[in-house]
C-alpha positions, 0 to 999 in steps of 0.5 A: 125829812121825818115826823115830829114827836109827840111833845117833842121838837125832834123829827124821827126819821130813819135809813134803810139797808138794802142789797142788790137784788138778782135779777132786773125783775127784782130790782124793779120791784125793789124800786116800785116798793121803795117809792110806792111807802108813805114815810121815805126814809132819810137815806137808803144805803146799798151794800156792797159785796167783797172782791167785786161780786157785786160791784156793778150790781151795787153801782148800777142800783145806786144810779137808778135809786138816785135818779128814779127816786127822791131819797137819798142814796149812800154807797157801801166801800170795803177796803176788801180785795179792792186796790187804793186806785180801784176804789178811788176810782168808784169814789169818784164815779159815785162824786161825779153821779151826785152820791153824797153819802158813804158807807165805809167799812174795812169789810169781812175777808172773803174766807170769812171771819175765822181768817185774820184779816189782811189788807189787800195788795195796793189796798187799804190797812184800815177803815180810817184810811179809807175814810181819810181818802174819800174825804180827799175826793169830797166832803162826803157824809162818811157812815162808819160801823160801831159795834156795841157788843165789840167785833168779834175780832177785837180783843176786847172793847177797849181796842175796839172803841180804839178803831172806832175812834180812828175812824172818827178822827179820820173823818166820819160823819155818823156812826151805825152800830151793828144790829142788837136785841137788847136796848141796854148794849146801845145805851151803855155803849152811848155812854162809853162813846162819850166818856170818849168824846166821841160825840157824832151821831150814833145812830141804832142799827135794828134788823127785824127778825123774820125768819128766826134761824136766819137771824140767829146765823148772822148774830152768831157770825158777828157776835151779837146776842139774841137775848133768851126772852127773844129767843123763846117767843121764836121759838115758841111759835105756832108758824111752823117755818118760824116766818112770824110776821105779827110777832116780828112787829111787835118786837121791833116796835116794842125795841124802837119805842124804848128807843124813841122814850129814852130820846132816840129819834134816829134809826138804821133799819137793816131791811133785808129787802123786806120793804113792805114788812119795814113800810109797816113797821114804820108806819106802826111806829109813827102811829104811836109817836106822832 
């Protein structure tokens, strides 16, 4: 899948986040929108709520998105408040479905970031442990979170590259970072990565920035830097909700573009379940670079 560039050999292509809707009604819409855009993306990935909130709702999304549409699917796992056995167990209904991808995250505590993490009774330690069994299920295609600016519980980067490196040596195939603003992070990070030799796909997390205050919420929650330029065109707004969807696109687009210039061709679009927003943007971005 994915289009190709402009003087170039490379496809772009992309993946999409999305959660799982309240409601029947809901899911359906999501599901309408997902098949009804014109460039599908490569894989969409369904997250999945710590302690079980969402588990079924998780499970019973990727089923239908797995039979009712043509894009693949990949499965969020958190080590969070799940035992070794329970998890194993969605591993192997999501195998036996005809899941082939994989989201594997350790997960936030369920009392939030400003608790310690502590592996759950019978559960897994670690992201890499988990990865390592659900490698044991099938050979899976395992996505593992990379943090440009660190986790903000890491005591600095290099014990967080450290992480990173354990889940990769367990078997990772491609690392998502964490969303960012600012370009700069991505490529140092890239850089640091294979000094490394961490050398599968890094692929960057974009999220588009609808509502300001929301976003600037959830950067401040895991420790990623809205930069003040960014910032202040928000907050300079005319649309008093802030809900600014020309300035929204022309941020993502000026982002992914710098991206796609230095030679990026692989993009994961945290969605927020704004799918005619992403369609847009995406077919914004394909005018330009296809």
């Amino acid at each position: 899948m994915g289009i190709k560039l402009k003087n170039n050999n490379k496809r772009l292509k992309y993946s999409l986040e999305i959660f799982p809707p309240k409601t029947v009604n809901e899911v359906n819409g999501l599901i309408a929108n997902l098949k009804s855009m014109n460039s599908k993306p490569d894989f969409i990935s369904v997250t999945y709520g710590a302690g079980g909130s969402t588990q079924n709702s998780t499970l019973d999304l990727v089923k239908r998105l797995h039979i009712e549409t043509d894009i693949a699917v990949a499965a969020h796992l958190t080590c969070v408040n799940s035992s070794i056995d329970d998890v194993i167990h969605l591993v192997e209904l999501y195998s036996k479905i005809g899941i082939k991808k994989i989201v594997a995250l350790r997960g936030d505590p369920p009392e939030g970031l400003d608790v310690p993490y502590r592996p759950y009774k019978n559960g897994f330690h670690s992201t890499a442990d988990l990865v390592t069994a659900i490698k044991k299920v099938n050979d899976f295609d395992i996505y593992v979170a990379g943090y440009p600016e660190k986790h903000p519980e890491s005591l600095d980067k290099k014990r967080d590259i450290d992480t990173l490196e354990s889940k990769v040596t367990a078997g990772a195939h491609s690392i998502v970072t964490q969303f960012f603003f600012d370009n700069e992070l991505y490529y140092d990070y890239v850089k640091i990565l294979k000094k490394r030799n961490i050398n599968i796909p890094i692929i960057p997390g974009i999220v588009p920035i609808v509502n300001f205050n929301q976003i600037k919420r959830f950067s401040d929650k895991c420790g990623a830097s809205i930069p003040k330029n960014i910032a202040d065109e928000f907050l300079n707004s005319s649309e008093t909700d802030m809900n600014n969807y020309n300035l929204c696109k022309k941020i993502i687009t000026k982002q992914i573009s710098d991206l796609i210039n230095k030679g990026v061709n692989n993009f994961h679009l945290y969605s927020l379940n704004r799918i005619q927003l992403i369609a847009s943007i995406w077919d914004d971005i394909l005018n330009q670079n296809s």
